[in-house]
Residue, then its C-alpha position, 0 to 999 in steps of 0.5 A: x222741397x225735399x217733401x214735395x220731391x219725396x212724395x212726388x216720388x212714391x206717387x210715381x212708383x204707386x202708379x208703376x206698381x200699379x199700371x196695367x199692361x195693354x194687349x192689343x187684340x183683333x179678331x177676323x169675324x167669317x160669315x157665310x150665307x146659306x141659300x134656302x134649299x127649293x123644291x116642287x113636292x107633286x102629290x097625288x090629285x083629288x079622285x073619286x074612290x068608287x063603292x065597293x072598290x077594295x084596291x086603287x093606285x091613286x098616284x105617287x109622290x115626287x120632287x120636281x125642280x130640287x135645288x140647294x141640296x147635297x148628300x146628307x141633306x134629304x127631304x122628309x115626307x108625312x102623311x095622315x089620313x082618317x077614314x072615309x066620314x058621312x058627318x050626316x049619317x054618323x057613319x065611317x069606311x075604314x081603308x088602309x093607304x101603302x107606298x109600293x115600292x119595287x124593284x127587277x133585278x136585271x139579269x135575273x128578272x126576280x122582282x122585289x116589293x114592299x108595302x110601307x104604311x103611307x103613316x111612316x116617313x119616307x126620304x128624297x136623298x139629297x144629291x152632290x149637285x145639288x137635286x135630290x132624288x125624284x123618286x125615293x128609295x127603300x132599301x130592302x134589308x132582306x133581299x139587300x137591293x134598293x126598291x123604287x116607290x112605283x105608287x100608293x094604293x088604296x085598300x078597303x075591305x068589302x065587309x066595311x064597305x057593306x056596313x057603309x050607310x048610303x050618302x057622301x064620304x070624303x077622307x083628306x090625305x095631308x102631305x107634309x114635307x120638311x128638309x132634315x139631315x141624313x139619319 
């Protein structure tokens, strides 16, 4: 019996020696949803360039009906276009594509412009309340006042229009918009 307890014993502080520690843990999972940010892009329509003409305004680009927005979270506009093409007669009109952007300072009546290639990004700011801005900004680093996009204007040299075999042209303008955060 003396053998039966003794071992019992030493079985009894193995296990002591060897019982791990339980630590309870719990954790609180937070989660949140984020609505899809809307909008209305408004490009401008298809239109009839016609021959000779070496500058256009063929309208402008702006957002309508913006929700789930907020500073820092801006719309991004793109745009790609190749020349005029006459598949038929193998034949192209090259023509350049410009955002106008101005500005009139008020007291003076001094107005500020700037053409930007219709190729590089331009913005809609995001707003606090949750638009963003209907019209994009440029902010003019020289003359250091904010320039409203007024249209696109279209230009064409008179030289390639010459070169131009006869027959129908057509060129597409794509859009492509994307919402980023602030730069």
């Amino acid at each position: 019996m003396k053998k039966l307890i003794s071992t019992f014993m030493i079985v009894t502080l193995l296990i002591c020696c060897f019982t791990a520690t339980a630590f309870a843990s719990n954790q609180t999972v937070l989660t949140t949803t984020v609505p899809d940010a809307t909008y209305t892009l408004n490009i401008p329509a298809d239109q009839e360039i016609p021959f000779g003409t070496t500058g256009k305004n063929i309208g402008t680009v702006e957002v309508k009906n913006a929700s789930g927005f907020a500073k820092g979270k801006d719309i991004k506009i793109t745009a790609t276009y190749d020349e005029f093409v006459n598949e038929s007669v193998e034949t192209t009109i090259p023509y350049n594509l410009e955002y106008y952007f101005e500005y009139t300072q008020p007291i003076t009546g001094i107005l500020f412009s700037k053409y930007i290639n219709l190729k590089e990004a331009i913005y809609f700011k995001g707003q606090s309340d949750g638009s963003v801005q209907n019209i994009p900004k440029y902010y003019d680093e020289v003359s250091k006042v904010p320039l409203t996009l007024e249209t696109i204007l279209f230009s064409a040299d008179s030289e390639d229009w010459g070169k131009a075999l006869g027959g129908e042209y057509s060129s597409t303008i794509t859009f492509t918009s994307e919402i980023v955060v602030s730069e």
